[in-house]
Every structure is written in C-alpha cells, then in structure tokens.
C-alpha positions in Angstrom: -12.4 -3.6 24.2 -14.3 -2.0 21.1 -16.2 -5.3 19.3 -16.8 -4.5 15.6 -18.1 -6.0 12.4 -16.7 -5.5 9.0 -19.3 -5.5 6.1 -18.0 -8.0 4.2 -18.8 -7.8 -0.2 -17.5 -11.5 -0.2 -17.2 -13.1 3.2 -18.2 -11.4 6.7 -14.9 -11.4 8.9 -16.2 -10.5 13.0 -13.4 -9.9 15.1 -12.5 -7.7 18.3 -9.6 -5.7 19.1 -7.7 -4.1 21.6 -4.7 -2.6 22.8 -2.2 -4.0 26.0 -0.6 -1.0 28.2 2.7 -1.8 26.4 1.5 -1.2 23.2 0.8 -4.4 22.0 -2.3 -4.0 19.4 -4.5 -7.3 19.6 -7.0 -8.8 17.2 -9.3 -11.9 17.7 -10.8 -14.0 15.2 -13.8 -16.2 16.5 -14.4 -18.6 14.1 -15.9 -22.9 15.1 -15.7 -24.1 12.0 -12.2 -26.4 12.1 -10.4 -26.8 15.4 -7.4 -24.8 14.8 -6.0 -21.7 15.9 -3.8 -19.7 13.7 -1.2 -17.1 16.3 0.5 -14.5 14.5 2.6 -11.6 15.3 2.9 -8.6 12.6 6.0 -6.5 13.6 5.9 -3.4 11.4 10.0 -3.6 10.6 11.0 -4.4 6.4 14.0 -3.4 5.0 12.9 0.1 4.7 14.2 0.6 8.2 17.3 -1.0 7.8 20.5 1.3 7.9 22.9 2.1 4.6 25.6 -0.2 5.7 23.1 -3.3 7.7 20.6 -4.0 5.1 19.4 -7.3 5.5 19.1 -7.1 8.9 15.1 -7.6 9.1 15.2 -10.5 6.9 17.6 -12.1 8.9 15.7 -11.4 11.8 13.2 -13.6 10.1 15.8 -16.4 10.0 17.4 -15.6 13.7 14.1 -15.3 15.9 13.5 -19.1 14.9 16.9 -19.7 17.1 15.0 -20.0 20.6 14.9 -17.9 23.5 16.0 -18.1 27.3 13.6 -20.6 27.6 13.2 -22.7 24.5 16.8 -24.5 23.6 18.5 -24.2 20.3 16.6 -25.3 17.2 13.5 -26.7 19.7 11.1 -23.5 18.8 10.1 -25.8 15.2 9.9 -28.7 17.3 7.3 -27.5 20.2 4.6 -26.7 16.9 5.8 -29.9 14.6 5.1 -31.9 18.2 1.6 -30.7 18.9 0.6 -31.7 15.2 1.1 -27.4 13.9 3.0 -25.8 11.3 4.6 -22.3 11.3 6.2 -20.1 9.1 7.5 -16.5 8.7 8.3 -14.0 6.0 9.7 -10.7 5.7 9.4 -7.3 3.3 10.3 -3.7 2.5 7.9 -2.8 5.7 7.0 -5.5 7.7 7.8 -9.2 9.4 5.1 -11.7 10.0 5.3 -14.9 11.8 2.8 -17.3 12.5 2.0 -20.8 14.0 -1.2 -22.8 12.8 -1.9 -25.1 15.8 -5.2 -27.8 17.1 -6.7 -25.2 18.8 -6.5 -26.6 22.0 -2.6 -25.7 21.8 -3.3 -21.3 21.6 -1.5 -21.3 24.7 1.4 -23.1 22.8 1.5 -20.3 20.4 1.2 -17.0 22.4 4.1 -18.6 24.6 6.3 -19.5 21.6 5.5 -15.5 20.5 5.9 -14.3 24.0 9.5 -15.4 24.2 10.3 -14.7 20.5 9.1 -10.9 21.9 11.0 -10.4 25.0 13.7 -13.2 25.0 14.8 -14.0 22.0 18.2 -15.3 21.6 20.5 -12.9 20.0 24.1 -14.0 20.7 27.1 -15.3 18.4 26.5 -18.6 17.8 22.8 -18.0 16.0 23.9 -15.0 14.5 26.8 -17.2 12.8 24.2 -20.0 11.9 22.0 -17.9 10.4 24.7 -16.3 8.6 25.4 -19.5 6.6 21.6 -19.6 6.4 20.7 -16.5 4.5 24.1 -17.0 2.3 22.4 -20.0 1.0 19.1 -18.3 0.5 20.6 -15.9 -1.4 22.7 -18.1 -3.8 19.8 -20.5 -4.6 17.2 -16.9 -5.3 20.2 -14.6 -7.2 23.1 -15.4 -7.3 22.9 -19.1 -9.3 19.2 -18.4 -10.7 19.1 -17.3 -14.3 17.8 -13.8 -14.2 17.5 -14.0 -10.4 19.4 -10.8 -10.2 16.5 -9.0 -11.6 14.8 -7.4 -8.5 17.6 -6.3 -6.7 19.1 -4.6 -10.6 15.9 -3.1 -10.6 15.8 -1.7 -7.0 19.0 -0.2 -6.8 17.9 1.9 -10.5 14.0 2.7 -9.7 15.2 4.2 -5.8 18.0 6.4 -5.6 17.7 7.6 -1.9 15.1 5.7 -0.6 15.8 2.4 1.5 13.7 0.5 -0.7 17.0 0.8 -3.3 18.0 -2.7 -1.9 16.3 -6.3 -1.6 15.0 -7.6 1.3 17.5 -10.7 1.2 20.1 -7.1 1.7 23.9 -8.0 1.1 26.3 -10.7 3.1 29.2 -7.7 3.8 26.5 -5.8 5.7 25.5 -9.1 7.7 29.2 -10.2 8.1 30.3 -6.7 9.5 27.7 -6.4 11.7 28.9 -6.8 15.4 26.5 -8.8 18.3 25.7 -5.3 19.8 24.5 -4.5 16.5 21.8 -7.2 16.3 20.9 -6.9 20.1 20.4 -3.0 19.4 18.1 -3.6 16.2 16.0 -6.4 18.4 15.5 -4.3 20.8 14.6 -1.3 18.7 12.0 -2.7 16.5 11.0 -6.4 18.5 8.6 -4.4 21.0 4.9 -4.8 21.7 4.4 -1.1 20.6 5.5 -2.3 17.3 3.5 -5.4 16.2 -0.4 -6.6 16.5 -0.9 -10.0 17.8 -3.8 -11.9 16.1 -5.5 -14.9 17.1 -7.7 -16.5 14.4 -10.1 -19.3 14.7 -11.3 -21.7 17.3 -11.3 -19.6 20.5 -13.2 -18.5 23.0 -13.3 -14.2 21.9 -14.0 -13.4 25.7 -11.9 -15.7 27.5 -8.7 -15.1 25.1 -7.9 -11.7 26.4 -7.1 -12.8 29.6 -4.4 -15.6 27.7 -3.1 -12.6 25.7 -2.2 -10.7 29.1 -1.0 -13.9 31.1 2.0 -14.3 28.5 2.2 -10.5 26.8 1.3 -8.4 29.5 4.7 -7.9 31.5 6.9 -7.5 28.2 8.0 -4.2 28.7 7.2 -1.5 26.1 9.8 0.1 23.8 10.9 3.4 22.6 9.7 5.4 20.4 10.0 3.5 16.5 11.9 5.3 14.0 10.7 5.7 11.3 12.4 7.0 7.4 11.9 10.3 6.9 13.4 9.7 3.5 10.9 10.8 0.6 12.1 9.3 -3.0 12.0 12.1 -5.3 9.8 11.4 -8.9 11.6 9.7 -11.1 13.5 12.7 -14.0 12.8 10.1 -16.9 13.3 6.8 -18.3 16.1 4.9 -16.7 17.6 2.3 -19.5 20.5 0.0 -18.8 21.9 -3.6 -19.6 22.8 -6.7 -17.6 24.6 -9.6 -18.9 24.2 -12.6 -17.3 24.2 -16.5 -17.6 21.2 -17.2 -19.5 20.6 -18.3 -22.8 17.8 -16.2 -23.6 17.7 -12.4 -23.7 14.6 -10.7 -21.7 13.5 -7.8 -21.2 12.3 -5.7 -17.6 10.0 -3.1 -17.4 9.3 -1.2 -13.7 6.9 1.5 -13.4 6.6 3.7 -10.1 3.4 3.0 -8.6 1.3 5.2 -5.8 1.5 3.9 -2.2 -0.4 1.0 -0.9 -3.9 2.0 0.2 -3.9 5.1 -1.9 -6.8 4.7 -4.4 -4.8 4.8 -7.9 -2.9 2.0 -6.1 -5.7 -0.2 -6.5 -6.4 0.5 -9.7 -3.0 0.5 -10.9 -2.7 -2.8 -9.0 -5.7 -4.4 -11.8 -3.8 -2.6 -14.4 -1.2 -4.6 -14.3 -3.3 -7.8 -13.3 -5.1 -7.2 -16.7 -1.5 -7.0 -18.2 0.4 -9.6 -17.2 -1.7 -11.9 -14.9 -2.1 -15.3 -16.0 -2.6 -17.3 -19.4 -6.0 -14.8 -20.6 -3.6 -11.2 -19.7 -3.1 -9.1 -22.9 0.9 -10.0 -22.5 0.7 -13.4 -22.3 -2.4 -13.5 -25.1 -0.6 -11.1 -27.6 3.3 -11.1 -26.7 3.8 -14.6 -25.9 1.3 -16.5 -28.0 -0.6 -14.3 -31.3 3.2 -12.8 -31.9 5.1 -15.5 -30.1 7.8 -12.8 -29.0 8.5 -14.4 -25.7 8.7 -18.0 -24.6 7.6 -16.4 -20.7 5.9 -13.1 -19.2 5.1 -12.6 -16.1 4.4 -9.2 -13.8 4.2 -8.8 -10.0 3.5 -5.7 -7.4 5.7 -4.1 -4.8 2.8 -2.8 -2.6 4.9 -0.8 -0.8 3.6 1.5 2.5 5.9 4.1 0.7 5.6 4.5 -3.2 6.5 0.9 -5.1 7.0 -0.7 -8.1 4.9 -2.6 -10.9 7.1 -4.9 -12.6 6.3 -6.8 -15.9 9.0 -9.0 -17.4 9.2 -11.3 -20.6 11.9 -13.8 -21.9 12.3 -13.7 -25.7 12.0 -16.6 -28.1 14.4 -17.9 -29.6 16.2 -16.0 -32.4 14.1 -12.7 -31.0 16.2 -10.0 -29.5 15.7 -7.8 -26.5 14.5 -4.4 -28.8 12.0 -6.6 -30.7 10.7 -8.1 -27.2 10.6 -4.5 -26.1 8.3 -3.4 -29.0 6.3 -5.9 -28.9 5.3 -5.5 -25.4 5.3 -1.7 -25.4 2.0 -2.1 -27.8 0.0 -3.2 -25.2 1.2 -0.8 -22.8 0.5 2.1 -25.5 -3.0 0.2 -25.6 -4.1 0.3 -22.3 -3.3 4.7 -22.5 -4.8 4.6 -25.6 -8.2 2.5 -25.7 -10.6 2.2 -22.9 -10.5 -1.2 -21.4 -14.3 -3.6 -22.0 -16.5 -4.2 -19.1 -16.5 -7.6 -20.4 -12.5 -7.8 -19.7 -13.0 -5.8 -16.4 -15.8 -7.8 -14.9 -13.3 -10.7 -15.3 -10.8 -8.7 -13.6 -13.1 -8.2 -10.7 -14.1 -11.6 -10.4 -10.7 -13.0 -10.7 -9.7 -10.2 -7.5 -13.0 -11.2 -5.5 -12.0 -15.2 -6.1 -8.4 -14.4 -4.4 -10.0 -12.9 -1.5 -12.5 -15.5 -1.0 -9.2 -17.6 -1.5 -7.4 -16.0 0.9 -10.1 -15.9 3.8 -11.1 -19.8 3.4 -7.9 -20.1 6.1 -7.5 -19.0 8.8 -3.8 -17.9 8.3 -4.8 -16.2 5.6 -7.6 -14.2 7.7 -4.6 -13.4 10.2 -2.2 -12.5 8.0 -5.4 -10.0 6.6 -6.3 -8.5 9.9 -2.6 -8.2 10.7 -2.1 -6.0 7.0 -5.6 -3.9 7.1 -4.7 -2.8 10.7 -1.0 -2.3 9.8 -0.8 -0.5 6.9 -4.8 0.9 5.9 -7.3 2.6 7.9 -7.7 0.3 10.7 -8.3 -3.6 10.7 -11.9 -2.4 9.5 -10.6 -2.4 6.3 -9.7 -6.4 6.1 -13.3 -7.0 4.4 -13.9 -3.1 2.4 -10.4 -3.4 0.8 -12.1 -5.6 -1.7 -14.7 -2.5 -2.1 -11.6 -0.2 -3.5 -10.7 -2.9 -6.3 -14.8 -3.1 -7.1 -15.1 0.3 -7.5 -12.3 0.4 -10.1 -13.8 1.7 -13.3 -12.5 1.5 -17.2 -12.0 5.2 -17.0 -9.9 5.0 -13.6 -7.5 2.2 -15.4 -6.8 4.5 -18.8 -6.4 7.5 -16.1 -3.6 5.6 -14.3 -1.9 3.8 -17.7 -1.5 7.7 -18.5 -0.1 8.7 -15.3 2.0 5.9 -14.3 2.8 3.6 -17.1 4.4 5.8 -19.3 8.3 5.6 -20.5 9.7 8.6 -18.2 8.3 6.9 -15.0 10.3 3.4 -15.7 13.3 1.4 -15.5 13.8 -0.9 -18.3 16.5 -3.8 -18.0 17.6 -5.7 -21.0 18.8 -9.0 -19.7 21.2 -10.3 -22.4 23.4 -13.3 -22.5 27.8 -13.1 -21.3 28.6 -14.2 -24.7 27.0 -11.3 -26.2 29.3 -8.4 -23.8 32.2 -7.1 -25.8 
C-alpha cells in the first residue's frame, strides 16, 4: 500500500490507496473529527458508453442498483442505511456513476456490504427493470418534458455533438429503455459493474490500517471483469456556428448560448471553467450585473459546465423581459462576450474569482461525502487521486492573459450553438 500526502493550498487531505487483485482501486480517508463514515463507489460508466439505440441505460442503472441484490429483499437496500441513523444517495453523468452511503461510523461494515452486493449481486431481473421504468419516465416528465425550457440541454446536446455519444442526455430516451430486453441490462451490468471499473473510497472515522482488511473481507472474492470498452469516437471541431429555434410552452422567449470547451483536466479547461464563472456566476457576474440589471434585458441568466472527460460544453442562458425579444437578448449578452476577447479582465475581478473557487473547495471538503466524492473524481478522471488537493492549484494559477487567450479561442460565434427559445403562439 503506497501512503501519500497531498499538499493541500486550502485544506491538507491525507489518505492511502491501493489496488484489490480484481481490480478494485481503493482509497481511505482517516479523518476523527465527527463519527461518521462516508462509503462510496465511483464506477467510471456515463452515458458516453451507452450504445446508439440504449441510451439511458447508465442512468437507469443509477435507479435499478437501489432494487436489492440476492441478499437484500426488494426496496430494503434504503432501509438497512435510514435504520442505522445514515443517508445515501447516487448520481450519474456523461462518464461516470457514483453512489454513496454516509453512516455512524461504527456501521462501515454496513456500507461496504451494501456496495459489495450492489457489485457482484445486484438484482437485474423483470420486475425492477419494469419499476424502474415507471421511475425514470417520471423523472423525465417533471426535468423536460412538463418544465418550461426543460428541453434545453438535451436541444443543445443533440446540435453541439454530431457523432459523439455525448449527443444525448444522461436521463437518455424511454423507446431505448422500453426496447431493451432483460439480457440487455444483465449484459451492460456485467460489462461495466466490475471492481476493475470503479474505486472504492472510505472517508472519515476509521481506523486507515485496520480498514484494508474490511475492504477484502467483503470485495475481495468479487471476480474481476473483462476488459472496459471504451468510445473510440473523437467529435470532430465544430465547421461554424450552429443557430436554430425551439418553440415551446413558455411565456417568455430566451435565448441559449453553448460553447465547445477543452477536456476536463486539460489546462484551458480550468481557465475556461472561471471564464464562464466570471460570466454568468451569481448576482456580481458581468451577465447578471449588465444583461439582467444595468440593461434589464433579461428577467434570469444563468450558465453551468459540462466538464466532460472528452471535450464539453459551457452553456450560458438568459430569459428575456418582458416585451424584449430573443435577437435583442442575444445582443445584449453577446457584448459581454465580445468583452471578455476584447479587454483584459482586472485583478481586482480575478482575485474574486479565485476566492469565490477556493471558498467552494473549502466547501466541498468540510464533509466528508464531499472529500469522497473528490478522491473518487481526482483518481478517476486527473492524474491520480494526488490531484484531489493541487486541482485547486490549476484554477490559482489562472492569469487575466490565460482568460482573454481562451475567450478568443473558445468563446467565439463559429465554436457555438445558439438556441432561441420562443413561445407556441409565436410558430406559424
């Protein structure tokens, strides 16, 4: 077992790590200060690795793998946690599925037996498949179907990726899920649900030298998998600006604006990532400042990151006032994009922007299913789980010239999609 230390800029996180015969990639957290244990398992399956005609099949996985196992009954895998006084909770993307339980510490073994069987005896027969069916087709009516401009992400999607699998949302599409057979399911379970796939993490109040020998008593004998296939799709660059219209049931036009970004991890990703933080990220951003309140163009704005493992997506997005229309809301916030190219940002607004990026770190490692989920990510998808406390170093190291060098690259009209949301009445 290799024992490291990460140099931490805001908080030191010491863990150990190592690796099961069957793959299985472990990380341990030793931390006294609250009696809780947080137990989570990162499989490194999104959507990305979904097939053309299954998509949604990860994300449903996410739904399914909560039905029990060959040893926990129907619906009882909530109940063991809720019982000892834990939570849990799960969530999928374009490139991975995480599931965790936060438990009194003194109930780890609790955990890595509830993730053993999810691992190695899940239950993946008719009768979940068909709950869960209802499930998701609930999910997806309440996120996009019946939410005004819910449709958004996956209109975007399917017009910023042409060949890649990140073309469709995670949620994926109920004729895939409905014409999937049993085999189907039991095939992608056993394809992607294998120790050589995911890292287990154990965070918190543990004993770092005893837990190894938990980890093996329940993970050991799950036999490894097959080799993980992996896309060897490459989305080409985009040939220009992609324009279009949606009408939809909203009052309100808006207006959509997604920009190709560079990979996760990649170092214009992090500076792209502030970019768009300094754009559109809460009440001080130059969107919401100027669009919304000095020209009062929109009633909302609001922006978000894909970070994707492959090439994603930075996606600003505004709601016009009323009696403004979608070409006015357009101009208006195509100003401050043409700013950020154009003027070097201050190092008065870029400190904040630092400070506001180390706060949500600090944030996000004052739990411990936060530090998990963080190990989980850095070992994942950067340069080993040494990264959980340096990432913060990339986003530091971010300078005014690196942000007008990537508003020139990537936020410019021929690497976009822009969407203009308009009411039905309005469709002739």
């Amino acid at each position: 077992m290799a024992a490291i230390t990460a140099g931490a800029q805001t908080r030191e996180i010491k863990f150990t790590e190592f690796d099961l015969p069957n793959g299985l990639h472990v990380i341990l957290h030793e931390d006294h200060s609250t009696p809780i244990v947080a137990v989570s398992v990162m499989y490194h399956v999104g959507s990305k690795d979904e097939a053309k005609d299954r998509r949604g099949f990860a994300h449903f996985f996410e739904h399914l793998l909560f039905e029990g196992s060959d040893n926990i009954g129907r619906g009882e895998f909530s109940k063991y946690v809720e019982k000892a006084g834990g939570v849990l909770n799960a969530n999928t993307n374009g490139d991975r599925t995480y599931y965790y339980e936060v438990l009194p510490s003194n109930q780890v073994e609790l955990g890595l037996w509830l993730e053993s069987e999810r691992m190695m005896h899940a239950r993946v027969e008719a009768k979940g498949i068909e709950t869960q069916r209802e499930v998701v087709k609930e999910e997806r009516r309440q996120r996009f179907e019946n939410q005004p401009y819910g449709s958004i992400l996956p209109e975007v999607l399917r017009r910023a990726y042409t060949e890649h699998p990140y073309q469709w949302p995670t949620i994926g599409f109920m004729e895939d899920l409905n014409a999937a057979s049993e085999k189907d399911y039991q095939t992608f379970y056993k394809t992607f649900y294998v120790p050589n796939n995911a890292v287990l993490v154990l965070a918190g109040d543990i004993d770092a030298k005893k837990a190894p020998d938990l980890v093996k008593k329940y993970f050991a004998a799950i036999p490894k998998g097959g080799t993980i296939p992996r896309t060897k799709i490459v989305e080409p660059p985009m040939k220009g600006e992609v324009r279009d219209v949606v009408y939809d049931r909203i009052q309100l036009p808006a207006v959509v604006e997604a920009y190709r970004i560079p990979a996760y991890g990649t170092k214009d990703f992090y500076a792209v990532d502030m970019l768009n933080r300094l754009l559109s990220n809460g009440n001080s951003s130059r969107l919401v400042k100027n669009v919304k309140d000095a020209e009062q163009k929109a009633v909302y704005v609001g922006s978000f990151s894909l970070p994707f493992e492959q090439p994603g997506l930075a996606i600003a997005f505004a709601i016009a006032n009323m009696g403004v229309s979608a070409d006015t809301l357009e101009a208006s916030m195509e100003r401050q994009f043409a700013l950020v190219r154009d003027t070097p940002v201050s190092a008065a607004e870029l400190d904040k922007l630092k400070a506001q990026v180390e706060t949500e770190f600090i944030s996000a490692n004052a739990r411990m299913s936060g530090i998990a989920e963080n190990l989980a990510s850095a070992y994942t998808f950067l340069d080993g789980t040494k990264q959980v406390d340096t990432e913060i170093e990339q986003y530091l190291a971010v300078t005014a010239a690196d942000l007008q060098r990537v508003a020139k690259q990537y936020f410019v009209p021929q690497n976009r999609v822009v969407l203009h949301y308009l009411p039905q009445s309005q469709k002739k």
